[in-house]
C-alpha positions as CSV (number, residue, x, y, z in Angstrom):
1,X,83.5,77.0,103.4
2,X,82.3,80.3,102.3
3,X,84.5,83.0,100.5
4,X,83.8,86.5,100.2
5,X,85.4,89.5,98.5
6,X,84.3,92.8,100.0
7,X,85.4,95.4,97.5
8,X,85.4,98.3,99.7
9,X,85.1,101.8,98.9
10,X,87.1,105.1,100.7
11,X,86.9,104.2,104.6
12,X,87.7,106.8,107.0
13,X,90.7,105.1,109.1
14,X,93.5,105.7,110.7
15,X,95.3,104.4,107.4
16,X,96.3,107.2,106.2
17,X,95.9,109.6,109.2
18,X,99.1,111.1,109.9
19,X,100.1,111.1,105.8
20,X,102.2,113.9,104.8
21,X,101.6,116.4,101.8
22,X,102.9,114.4,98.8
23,X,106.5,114.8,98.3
24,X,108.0,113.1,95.0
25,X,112.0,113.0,94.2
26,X,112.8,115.4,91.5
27,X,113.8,112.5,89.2
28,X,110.4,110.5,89.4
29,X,108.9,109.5,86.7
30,X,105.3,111.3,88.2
31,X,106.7,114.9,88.8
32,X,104.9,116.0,85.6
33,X,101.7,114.8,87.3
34,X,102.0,115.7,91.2
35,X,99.4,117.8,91.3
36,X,96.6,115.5,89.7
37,X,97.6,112.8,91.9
38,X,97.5,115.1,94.9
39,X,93.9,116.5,93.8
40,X,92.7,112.9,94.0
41,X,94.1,112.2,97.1
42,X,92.3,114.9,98.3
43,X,89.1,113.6,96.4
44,X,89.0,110.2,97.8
45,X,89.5,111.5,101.5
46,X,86.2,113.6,101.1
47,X,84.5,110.7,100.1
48,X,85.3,108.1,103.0
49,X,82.4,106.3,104.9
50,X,82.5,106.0,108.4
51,X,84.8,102.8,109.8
52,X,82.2,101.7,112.0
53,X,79.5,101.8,109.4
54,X,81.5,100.0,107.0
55,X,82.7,97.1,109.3
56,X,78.6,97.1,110.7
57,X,77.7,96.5,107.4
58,X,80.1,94.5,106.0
59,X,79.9,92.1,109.4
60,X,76.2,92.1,108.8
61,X,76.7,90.6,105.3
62,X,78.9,87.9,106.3
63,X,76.6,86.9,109.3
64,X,73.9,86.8,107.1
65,X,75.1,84.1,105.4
66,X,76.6,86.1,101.6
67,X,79.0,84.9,99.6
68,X,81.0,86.3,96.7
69,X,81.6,89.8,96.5
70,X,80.4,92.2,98.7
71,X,80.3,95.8,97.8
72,X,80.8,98.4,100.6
73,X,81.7,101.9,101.4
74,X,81.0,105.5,99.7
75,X,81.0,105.1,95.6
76,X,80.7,101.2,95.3
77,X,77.9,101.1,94.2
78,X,79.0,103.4,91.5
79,X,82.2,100.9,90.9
80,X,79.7,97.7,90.6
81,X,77.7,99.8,88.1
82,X,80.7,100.1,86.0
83,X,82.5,96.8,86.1
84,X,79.0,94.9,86.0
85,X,77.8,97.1,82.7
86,X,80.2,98.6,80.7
87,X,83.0,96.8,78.4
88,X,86.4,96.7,80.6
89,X,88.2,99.5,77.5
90,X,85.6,102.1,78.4
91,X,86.1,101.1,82.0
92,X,89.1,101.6,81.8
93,X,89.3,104.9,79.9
94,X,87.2,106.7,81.9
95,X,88.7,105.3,84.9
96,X,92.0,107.0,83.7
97,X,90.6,110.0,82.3
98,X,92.1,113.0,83.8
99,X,94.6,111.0,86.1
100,X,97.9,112.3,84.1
101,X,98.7,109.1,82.4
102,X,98.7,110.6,78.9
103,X,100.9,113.1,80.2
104,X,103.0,110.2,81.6
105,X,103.0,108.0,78.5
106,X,103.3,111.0,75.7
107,X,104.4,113.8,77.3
108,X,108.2,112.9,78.0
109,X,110.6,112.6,75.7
């Protein structure tokens, strides 16, 4: 038995095809923060890899026998670069860098 992970970058499916413009209740707890989250929505989507070259790729892989992870898609490369190389704190704070969260955690009273 073999197992594999395929951490997969943005895809172009059919996912998220039909997804409206994000709408959050007045009350949520990410209102202060919409926007960002919207920008990065729109980020990802210009960054997804055809779904027939990532399944081609990724079926390739498995027929050919790997095992483990499996890193496919636009900007995984990128993401193995990071986990594999830099301590998981300054992973993670760059990762979160310019997403809202400090506006989330300090900005509300």
């Amino acid at each position: 038995m073999r197992v594999i992970t395929a951490m997969v970058g943005p895809v172009d499916t059919l996912a998220h095809a039909n997804l409206d413009d994000l709408e959050l209740p007045s009350n949520s707890y990410y209102q202060s923060i919409v926007q960002i989250i919207d920008r990065l929505r729109k980020h990802v989507d210009d960054k997804k890899q055809d779904s027939d070259v990532a399944a081609r790729n990724i079926t390739n892989d498995i027929l050919s026998g790997r095992s483990g992870y499996i890193w496919r898609g636009n900007l995984s490369t990128m993401a193995w670069m990071l986990t594999t190389f830099l301590p998981g704190g300054l992973l993670t704070s760059m990762i979160n860098q310019g997403r809202g969260l400090s506006e989330i955690c300090y900005g509300r009273s």
